[in-house]
Structure formats: C-alpha cells, structure tokens
PALUM-939856 format. One record per residue (C-alpha): residue number from 1; x, z, y negated. Coordinates in pm, 1 decimal, padded with zeros to 6 digits, always signed. Layout:
PALUM-939856
+-----+----------+----------+----------+
! pos !        X !        Z !        Y !
+-----+----------+----------+----------+
! NUM !        X !        Z !        Y !
...
+-----+----------+----------+----------+
//
This chain:
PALUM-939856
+-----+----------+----------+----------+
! pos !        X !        Z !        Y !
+-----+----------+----------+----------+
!   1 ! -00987.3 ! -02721.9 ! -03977.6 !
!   2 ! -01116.0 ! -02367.6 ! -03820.8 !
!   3 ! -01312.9 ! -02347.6 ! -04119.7 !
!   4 ! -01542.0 ! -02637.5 ! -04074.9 !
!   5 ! -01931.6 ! -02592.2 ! -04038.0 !
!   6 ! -02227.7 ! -02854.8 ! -04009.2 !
!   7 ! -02272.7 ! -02743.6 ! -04398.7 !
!   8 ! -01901.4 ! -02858.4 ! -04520.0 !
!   9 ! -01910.9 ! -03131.1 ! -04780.1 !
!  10 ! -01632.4 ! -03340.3 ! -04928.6 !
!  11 ! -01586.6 ! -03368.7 ! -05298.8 !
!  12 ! -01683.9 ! -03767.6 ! -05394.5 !
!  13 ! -01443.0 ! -03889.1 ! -05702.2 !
!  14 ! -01833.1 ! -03973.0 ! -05861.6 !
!  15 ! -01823.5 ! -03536.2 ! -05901.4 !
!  16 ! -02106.7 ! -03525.1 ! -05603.1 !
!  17 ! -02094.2 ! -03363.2 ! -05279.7 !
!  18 ! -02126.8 ! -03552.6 ! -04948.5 !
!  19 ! -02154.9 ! -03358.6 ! -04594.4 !
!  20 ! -01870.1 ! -03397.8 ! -04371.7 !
!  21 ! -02073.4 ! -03495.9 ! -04101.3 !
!  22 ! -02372.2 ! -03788.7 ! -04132.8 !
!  23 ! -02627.2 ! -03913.6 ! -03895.7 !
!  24 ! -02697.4 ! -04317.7 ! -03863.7 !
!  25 ! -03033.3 ! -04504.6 ! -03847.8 !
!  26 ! -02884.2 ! -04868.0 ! -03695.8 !
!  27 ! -03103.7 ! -05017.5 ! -03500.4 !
!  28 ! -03302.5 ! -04692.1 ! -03450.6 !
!  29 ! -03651.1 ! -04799.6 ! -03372.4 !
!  30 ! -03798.8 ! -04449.4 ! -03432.9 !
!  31 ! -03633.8 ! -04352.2 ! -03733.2 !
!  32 ! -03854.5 ! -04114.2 ! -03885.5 !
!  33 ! -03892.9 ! -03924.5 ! -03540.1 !
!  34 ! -03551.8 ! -03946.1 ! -03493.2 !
!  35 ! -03476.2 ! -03847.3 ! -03857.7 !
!  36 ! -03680.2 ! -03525.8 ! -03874.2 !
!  37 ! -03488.5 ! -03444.4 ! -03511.6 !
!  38 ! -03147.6 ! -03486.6 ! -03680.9 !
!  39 ! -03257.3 ! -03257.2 ! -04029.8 !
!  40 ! -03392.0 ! -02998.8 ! -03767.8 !
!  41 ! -03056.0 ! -02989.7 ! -03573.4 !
!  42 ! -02907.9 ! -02907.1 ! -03924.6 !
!  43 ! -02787.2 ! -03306.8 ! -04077.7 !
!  44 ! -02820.2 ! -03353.8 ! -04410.3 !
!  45 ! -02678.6 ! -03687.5 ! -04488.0 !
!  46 ! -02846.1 ! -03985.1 ! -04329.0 !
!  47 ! -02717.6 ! -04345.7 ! -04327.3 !
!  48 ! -02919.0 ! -04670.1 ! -04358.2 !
!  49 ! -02944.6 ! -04987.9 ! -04507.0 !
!  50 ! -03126.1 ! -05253.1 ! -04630.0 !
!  51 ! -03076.2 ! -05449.1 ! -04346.5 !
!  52 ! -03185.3 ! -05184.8 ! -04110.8 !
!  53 ! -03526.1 ! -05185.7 ! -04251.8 !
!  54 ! -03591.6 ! -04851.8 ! -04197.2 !
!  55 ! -03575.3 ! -04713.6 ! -04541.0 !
!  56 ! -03911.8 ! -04637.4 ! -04554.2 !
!  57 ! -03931.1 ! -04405.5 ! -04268.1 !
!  58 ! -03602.2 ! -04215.8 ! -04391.3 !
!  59 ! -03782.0 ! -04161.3 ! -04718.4 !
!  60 ! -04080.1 ! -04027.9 ! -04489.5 !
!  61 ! -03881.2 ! -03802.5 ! -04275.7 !
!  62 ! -03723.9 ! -03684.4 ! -04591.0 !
!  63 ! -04062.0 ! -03592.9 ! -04734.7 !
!  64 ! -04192.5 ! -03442.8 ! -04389.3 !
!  65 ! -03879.6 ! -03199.2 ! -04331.2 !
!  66 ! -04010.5 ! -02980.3 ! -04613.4 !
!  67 ! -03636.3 ! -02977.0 ! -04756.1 !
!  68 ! -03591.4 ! -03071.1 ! -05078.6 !
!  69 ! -03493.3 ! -03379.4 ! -05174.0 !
!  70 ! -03172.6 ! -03281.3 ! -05330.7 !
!  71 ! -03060.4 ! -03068.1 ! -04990.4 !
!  72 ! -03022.5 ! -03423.3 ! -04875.2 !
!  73 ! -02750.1 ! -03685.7 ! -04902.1 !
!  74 ! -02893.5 ! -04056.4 ! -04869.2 !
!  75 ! -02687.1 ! -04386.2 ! -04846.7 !
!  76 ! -02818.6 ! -04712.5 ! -04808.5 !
!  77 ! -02682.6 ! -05069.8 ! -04824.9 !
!  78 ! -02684.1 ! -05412.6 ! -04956.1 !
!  79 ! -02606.7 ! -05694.6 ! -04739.3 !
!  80 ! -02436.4 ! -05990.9 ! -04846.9 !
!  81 ! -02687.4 ! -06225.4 ! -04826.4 !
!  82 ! -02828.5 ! -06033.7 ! -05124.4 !
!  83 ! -02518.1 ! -06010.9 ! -05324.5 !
!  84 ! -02548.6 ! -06067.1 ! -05696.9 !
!  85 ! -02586.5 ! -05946.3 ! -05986.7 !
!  86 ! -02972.1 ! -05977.9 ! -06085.2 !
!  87 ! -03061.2 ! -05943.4 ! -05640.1 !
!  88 ! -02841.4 ! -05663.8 ! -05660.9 !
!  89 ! -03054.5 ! -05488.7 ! -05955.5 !
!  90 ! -03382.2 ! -05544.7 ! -05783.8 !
!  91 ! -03224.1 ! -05466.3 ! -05438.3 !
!  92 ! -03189.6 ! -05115.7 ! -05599.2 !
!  93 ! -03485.2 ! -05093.5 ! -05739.6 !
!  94 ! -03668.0 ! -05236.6 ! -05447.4 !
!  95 ! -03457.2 ! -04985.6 ! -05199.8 !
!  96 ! -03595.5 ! -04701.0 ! -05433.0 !
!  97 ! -03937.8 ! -04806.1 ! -05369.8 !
!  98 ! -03944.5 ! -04817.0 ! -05014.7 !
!  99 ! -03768.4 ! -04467.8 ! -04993.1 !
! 100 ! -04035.4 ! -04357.5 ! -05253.2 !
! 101 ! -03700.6 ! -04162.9 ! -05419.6 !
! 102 ! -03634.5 ! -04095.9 ! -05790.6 !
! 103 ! -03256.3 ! -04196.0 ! -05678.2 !
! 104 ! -03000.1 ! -04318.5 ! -05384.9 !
! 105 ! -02701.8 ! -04054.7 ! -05310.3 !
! 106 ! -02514.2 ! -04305.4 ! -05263.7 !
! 107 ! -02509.3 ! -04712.9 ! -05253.1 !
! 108 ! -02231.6 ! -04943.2 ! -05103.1 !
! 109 ! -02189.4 ! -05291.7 ! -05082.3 !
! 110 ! -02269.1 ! -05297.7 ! -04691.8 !
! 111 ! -01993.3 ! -05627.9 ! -04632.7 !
! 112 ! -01744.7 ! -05851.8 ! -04789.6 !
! 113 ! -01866.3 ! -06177.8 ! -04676.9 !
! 114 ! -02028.5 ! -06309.9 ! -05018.4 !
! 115 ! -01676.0 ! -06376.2 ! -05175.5 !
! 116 ! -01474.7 ! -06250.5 ! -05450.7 !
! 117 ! -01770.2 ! -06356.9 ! -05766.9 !
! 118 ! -02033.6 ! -06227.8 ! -05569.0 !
! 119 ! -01850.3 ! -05907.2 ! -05466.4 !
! 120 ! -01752.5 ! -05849.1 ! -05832.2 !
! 121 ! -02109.1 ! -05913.3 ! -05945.9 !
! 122 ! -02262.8 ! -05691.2 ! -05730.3 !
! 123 ! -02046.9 ! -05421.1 ! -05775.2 !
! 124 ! -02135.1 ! -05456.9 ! -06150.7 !
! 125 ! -02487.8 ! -05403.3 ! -06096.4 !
! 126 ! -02394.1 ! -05092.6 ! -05903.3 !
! 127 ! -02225.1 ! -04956.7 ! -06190.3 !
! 128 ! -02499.0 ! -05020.0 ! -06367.4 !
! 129 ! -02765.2 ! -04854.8 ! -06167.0 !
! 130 ! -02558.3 ! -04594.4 ! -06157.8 !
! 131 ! -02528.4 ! -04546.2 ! -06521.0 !
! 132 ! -02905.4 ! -04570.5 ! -06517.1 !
! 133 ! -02928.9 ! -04261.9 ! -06269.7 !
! 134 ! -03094.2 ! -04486.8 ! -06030.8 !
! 135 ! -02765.6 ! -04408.6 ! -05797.3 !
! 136 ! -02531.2 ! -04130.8 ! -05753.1 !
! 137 ! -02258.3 ! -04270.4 ! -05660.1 !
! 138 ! -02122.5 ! -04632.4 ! -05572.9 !
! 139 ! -01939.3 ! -04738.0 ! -05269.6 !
! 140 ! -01843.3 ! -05038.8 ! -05011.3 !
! 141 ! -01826.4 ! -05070.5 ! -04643.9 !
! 142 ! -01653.9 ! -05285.2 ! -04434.0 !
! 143 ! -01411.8 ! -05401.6 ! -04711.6 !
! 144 ! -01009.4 ! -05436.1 ! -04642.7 !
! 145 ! -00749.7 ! -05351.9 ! -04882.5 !
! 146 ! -00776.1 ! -05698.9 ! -05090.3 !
! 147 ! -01110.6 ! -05618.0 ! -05141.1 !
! 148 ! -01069.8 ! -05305.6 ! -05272.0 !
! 149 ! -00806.8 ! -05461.4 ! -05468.1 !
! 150 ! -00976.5 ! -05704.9 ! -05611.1 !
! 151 ! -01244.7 ! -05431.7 ! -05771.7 !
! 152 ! -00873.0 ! -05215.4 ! -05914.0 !
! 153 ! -00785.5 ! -05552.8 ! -06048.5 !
! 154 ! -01107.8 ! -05631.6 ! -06192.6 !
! 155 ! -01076.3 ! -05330.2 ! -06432.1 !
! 156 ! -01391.7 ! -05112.5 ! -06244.5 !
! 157 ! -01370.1 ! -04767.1 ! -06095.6 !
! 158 ! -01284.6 ! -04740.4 ! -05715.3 !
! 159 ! -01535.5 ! -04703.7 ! -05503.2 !
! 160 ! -01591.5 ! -04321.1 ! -05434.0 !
! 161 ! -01634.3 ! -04448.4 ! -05050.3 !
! 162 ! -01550.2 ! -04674.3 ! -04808.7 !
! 163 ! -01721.4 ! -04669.6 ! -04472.0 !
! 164 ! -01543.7 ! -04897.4 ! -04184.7 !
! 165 ! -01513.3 ! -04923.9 ! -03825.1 !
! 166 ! -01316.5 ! -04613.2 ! -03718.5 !
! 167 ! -01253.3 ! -04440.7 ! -03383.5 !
! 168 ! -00930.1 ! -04390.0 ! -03164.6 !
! 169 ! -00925.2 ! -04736.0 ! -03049.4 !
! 170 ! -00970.6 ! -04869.9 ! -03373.8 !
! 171 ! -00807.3 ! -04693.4 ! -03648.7 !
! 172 ! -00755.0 ! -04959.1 ! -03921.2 !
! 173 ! -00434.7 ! -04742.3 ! -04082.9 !
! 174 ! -00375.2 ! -04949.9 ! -04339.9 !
! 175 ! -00754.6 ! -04929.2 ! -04509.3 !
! 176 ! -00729.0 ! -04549.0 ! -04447.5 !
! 177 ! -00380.2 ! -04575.1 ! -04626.9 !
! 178 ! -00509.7 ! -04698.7 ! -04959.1 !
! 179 ! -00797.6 ! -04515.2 ! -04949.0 !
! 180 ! -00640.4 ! -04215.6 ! -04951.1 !
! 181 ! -00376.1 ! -04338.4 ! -05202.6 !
! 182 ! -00689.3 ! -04379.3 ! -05446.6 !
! 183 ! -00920.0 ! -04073.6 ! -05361.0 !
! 184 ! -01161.7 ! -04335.2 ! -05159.3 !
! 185 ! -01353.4 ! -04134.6 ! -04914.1 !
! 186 ! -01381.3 ! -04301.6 ! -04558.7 !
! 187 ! -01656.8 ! -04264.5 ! -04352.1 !
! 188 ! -01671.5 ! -04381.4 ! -03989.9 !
! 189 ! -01887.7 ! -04594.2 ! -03819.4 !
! 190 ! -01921.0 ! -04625.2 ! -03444.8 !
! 191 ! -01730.0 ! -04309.6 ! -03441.7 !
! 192 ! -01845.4 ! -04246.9 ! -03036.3 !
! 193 ! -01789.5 ! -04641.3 ! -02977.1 !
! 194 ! -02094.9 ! -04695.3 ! -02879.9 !
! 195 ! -02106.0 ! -04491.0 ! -02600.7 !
! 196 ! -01814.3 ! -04616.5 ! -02404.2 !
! 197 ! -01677.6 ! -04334.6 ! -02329.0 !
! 198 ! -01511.2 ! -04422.6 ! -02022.0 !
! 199 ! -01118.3 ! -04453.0 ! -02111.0 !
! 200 ! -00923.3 ! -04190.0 ! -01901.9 !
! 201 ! -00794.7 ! -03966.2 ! -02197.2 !
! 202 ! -01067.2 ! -03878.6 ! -02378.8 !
! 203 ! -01228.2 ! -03835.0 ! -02051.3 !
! 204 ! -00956.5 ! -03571.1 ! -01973.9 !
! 205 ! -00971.0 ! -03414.6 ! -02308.3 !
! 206 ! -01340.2 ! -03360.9 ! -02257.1 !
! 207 ! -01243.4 ! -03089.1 ! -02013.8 !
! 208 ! -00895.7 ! -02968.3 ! -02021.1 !
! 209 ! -00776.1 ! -02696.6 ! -02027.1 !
! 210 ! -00491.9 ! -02578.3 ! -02324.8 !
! 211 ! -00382.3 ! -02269.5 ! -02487.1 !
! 212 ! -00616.9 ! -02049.3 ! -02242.4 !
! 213 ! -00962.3 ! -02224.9 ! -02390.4 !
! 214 ! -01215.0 ! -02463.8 ! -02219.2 !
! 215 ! -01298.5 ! -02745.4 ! -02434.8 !
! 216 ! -01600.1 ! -02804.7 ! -02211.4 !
! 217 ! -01705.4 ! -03080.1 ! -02398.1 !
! 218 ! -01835.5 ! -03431.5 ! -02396.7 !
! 219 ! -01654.9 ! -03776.3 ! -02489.0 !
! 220 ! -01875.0 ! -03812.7 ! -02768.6 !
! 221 ! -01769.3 ! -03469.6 ! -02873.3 !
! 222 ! -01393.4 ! -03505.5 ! -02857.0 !
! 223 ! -01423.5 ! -03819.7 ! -03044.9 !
! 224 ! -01659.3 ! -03675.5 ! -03362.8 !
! 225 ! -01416.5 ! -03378.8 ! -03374.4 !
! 226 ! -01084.1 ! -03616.0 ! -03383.0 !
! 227 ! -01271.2 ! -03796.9 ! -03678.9 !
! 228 ! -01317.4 ! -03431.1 ! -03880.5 !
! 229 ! -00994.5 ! -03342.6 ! -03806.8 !
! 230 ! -00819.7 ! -03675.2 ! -03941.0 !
! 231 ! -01027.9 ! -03639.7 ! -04276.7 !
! 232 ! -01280.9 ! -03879.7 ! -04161.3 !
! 233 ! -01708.5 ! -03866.3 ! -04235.2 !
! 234 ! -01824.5 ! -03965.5 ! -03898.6 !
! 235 ! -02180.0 ! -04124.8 ! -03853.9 !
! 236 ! -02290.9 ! -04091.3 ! -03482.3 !
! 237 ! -02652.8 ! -04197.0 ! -03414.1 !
! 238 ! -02892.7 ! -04130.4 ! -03109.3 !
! 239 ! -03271.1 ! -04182.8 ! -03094.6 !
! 240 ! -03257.3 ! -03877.5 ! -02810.4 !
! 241 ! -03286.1 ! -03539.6 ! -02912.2 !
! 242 ! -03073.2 ! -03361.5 ! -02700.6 !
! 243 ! -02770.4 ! -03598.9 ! -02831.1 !
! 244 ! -02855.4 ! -03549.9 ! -03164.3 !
! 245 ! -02826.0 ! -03190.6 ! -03122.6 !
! 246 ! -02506.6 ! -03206.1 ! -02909.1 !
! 247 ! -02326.9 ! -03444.1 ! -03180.9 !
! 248 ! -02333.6 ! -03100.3 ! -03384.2 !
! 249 ! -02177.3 ! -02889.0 ! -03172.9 !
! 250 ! -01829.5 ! -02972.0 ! -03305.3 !
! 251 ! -01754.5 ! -02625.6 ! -03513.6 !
! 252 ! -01656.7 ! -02365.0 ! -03254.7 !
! 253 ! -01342.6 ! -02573.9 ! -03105.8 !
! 254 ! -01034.9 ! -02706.6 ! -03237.8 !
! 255 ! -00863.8 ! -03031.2 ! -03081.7 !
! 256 ! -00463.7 ! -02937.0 ! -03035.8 !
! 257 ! -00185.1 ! -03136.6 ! -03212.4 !
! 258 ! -00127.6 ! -03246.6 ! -02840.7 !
! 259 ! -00455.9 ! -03346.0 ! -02800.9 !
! 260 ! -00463.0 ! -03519.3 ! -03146.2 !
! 261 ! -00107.9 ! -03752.3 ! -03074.8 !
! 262 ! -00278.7 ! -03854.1 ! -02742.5 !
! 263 ! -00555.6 ! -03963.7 ! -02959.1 !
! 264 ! -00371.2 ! -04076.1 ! -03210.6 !
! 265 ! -00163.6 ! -04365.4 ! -02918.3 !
! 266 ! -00497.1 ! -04510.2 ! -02820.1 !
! 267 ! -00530.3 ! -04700.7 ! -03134.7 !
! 268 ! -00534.5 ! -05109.2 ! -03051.0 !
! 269 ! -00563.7 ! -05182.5 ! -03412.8 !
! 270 ! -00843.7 ! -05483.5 ! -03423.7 !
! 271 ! -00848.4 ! -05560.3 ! -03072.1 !
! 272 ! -01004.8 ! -05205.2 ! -03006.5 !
! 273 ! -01310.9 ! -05308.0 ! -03273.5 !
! 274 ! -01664.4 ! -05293.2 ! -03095.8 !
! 275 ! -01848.0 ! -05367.1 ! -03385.8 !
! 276 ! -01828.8 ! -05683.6 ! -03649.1 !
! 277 ! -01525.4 ! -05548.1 ! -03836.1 !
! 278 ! -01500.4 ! -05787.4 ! -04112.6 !
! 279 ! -01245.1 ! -05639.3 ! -04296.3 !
! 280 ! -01033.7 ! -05944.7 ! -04341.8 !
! 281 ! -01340.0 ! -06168.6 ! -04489.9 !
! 282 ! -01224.1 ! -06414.4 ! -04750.5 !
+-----+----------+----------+----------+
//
C-alpha cells in the first residue's frame, strides 16, 4: 500500500485502466469550475450521470484542462427510469452528445429498480455500445448480489465494476465478497459519509499518534485512505477547492493494521447507509 500515488490505476477485467482514486459531480452545481479544480489537483477520473445533468460541463472541463482526452477516465450513468433496450441505445448516444466525446470510459447501469427484463435489456444495449466503441467498458451501481447474478445467469460478461454505498459504517461485505470472487471492481460512493465525520474513532485516528508518526490528518482523510487500503475506488466530491485538494493528500501515510480493525468494527451493515442503498431492489 506504500506504493500508492494519485496516478495508480486498477486493471478493469474490460483490459482498461481506471485510477484508484475518482472525483464525483452529485449534485455539484458548479461542475465545470469544480471539475477543472479537481484535474488541477491531479484527478483523472470523474464520476457523473445522467441524472446529475451535468454531463455537459464535465465534457467542458475536460476540453478546458488542456489534457487529453484519453489522460482522462469518464463514467456516467443510466437511471432506471430510462432502462431499456432501445432508451438505453439513445441514452448512450445522447450522453455522448452532451459530453461532446468520441466515447464513455466507462457506463453502468446507475440502479436496480427497473426489474429483472429491464435490467437484462439494458445491460444488452451496453454490450452493444460497447462493441460499437461507443463505451469502454460496462458496469452497474447500486446492484446486490442477485443482481449481479441474474446478469452470470443470463449468459453476459460481469460487469467490470460495481460502484455501491461503501464507508466504515456501511461496508456491504457480502457485495464486496462476490465481487471480488468475479474480478468486479468496486468503487465507493459516499466514501467521507457525507461529511459526518463526527463518530469518536475516526475522530481519534485523525490525530493519533502510532509507531512514532503523526497522522495529522482529517476525518475525510482517514476515511479515503481506509477505502485504498481495503481495495476500494473511492469517489469523494467537494465544490471547495481547498477540499478537493486535501482529498488527495492520502499518499505519504499509511493507516496501521490497528487502525484498520478499529475501522473495520464500525461497520452497521445497512443501518449505517446515508445514502439510498438499494441494493436489495426486486
């Protein structure tokens, strides 16, 4: 773990590379702003959605930073309201447009509310965009281990990713269990909960003292750093700059098995979700 930097990637089972460490656009209200902050501070994988409709201004900030486009890693989302087969096609198509992109890093199915058909279908049309080079890679979010179940059972490929709810109160061991069983990649959402950062032990954490080192850090940093250390791609986002920065500053410290088991015994399983957590949709 010593060896991580802002610029490690994980190997996706789709052959592409995805950094370790992403930055999210939910309910960020000046995205582009925001965006060109977070490429500055060294990010290169941003996270949005369809529903966040913001994908515009990623695909501006994109164009802004100078970078090339293929220095960055881009995920977006389908909701399930758009779930299909023929709305999933033109979602694609129609997400392309608004990011003004050739192709999407990476595309999940953003929730498992539509039900199994839908699910399936949409999935499908993933494939197929992908097969089309309109998309990178496939993936879901929010989906529990029957959904990903149901897509093994179905005869497809597994996902390459599966981005859920995770943090110390919330750890959803099971889901992590099978993805790892089948090379799924799982990124983590409201990996700083949201800024509650008040609970007593990762308060303490923040600033003890162990082995002869300072820590010297804040919640938010303890909490990112647990996530790179269990395997986890965490997705912290801030519309201030200094906290965009700060959510970087992860590489130069190591959290202690110690500090990792005290972690580890905050988990509440759902009861510690903060966010919608639909991982046992029908």
């Amino acid at each position: 773990m010593s060896s991580l930097t802002l610029a490690s990637t994980t190997k996706l089972s789709s052959g592409h590379l995805m950094p370790l460490l992403g930055f999210g656009v939910y309910q960020n209200y000046t995205t582009r702003d925001s965006v060109l902050e977070a490429i500055k501070a060294g990010y290169r994988h941003v996270d949005s959605a369809q529903a966040y409709r913001n994908e515009a201004a990623v695909g501006e900030a994109v164009r802004d930073s100078g970078l090339p486009r293929q220095d960055l890693f881009i995920t977006t989302k389908c909701i399930s309201k758009l779930h299909g087969y023929e709305s999933t096609l033109k979602g694609v198509d129609d997400s392309l447009a608004r990011f003004k992109f050739d192709y999407i890093d990476l595309f999940l199915i953003h929730d498992p509310y539509s039900g199994t058909d839908r699910r399936l279908a949409t999935y499908k049309a993933l494939q197929e965009a992908k097969a089309a080079g309109k998309i990178r890679t496939v993936g879901v979010s929010n989906y529990g281990v029957k959904h990903l179940e149901e897509i093994r059972n179905a005869g497809f490929p597994m996902p390459s990713v599966n981005q859920i709810e995770l943090h110390p109160l919330c750890q959803q061991r099971p889901i992590v269990s099978y993805c790892r069983k089948h090379s799924i990649v799982v990124q983590a959402y409201c990996p700083i909960m949201r800024g509650k950062l008040d609970h007593p032990t990762i308060r303490e954490l923040a600033t003890k003292q162990r082995s002869r080192s300072q820590y010297g850090r804040d919640p938010a940093q303890i909490l990112l750093r647990w996530s790179l250390q269990k395997g986890f791609v965490p997705l912290p986002k801030s519309a201030t700059p200094a906290r965009i920065y700060s959510n970087t500053q992860l590489y130069d410290f190591i959290l202690s098995e110690e500090s990792m088991v005290m972690l580890d015994a905050l988990d509440r399983g759902k009861a510690g979700a903060i966010s919608w957590n639909p991982v046992d949709a029908d």
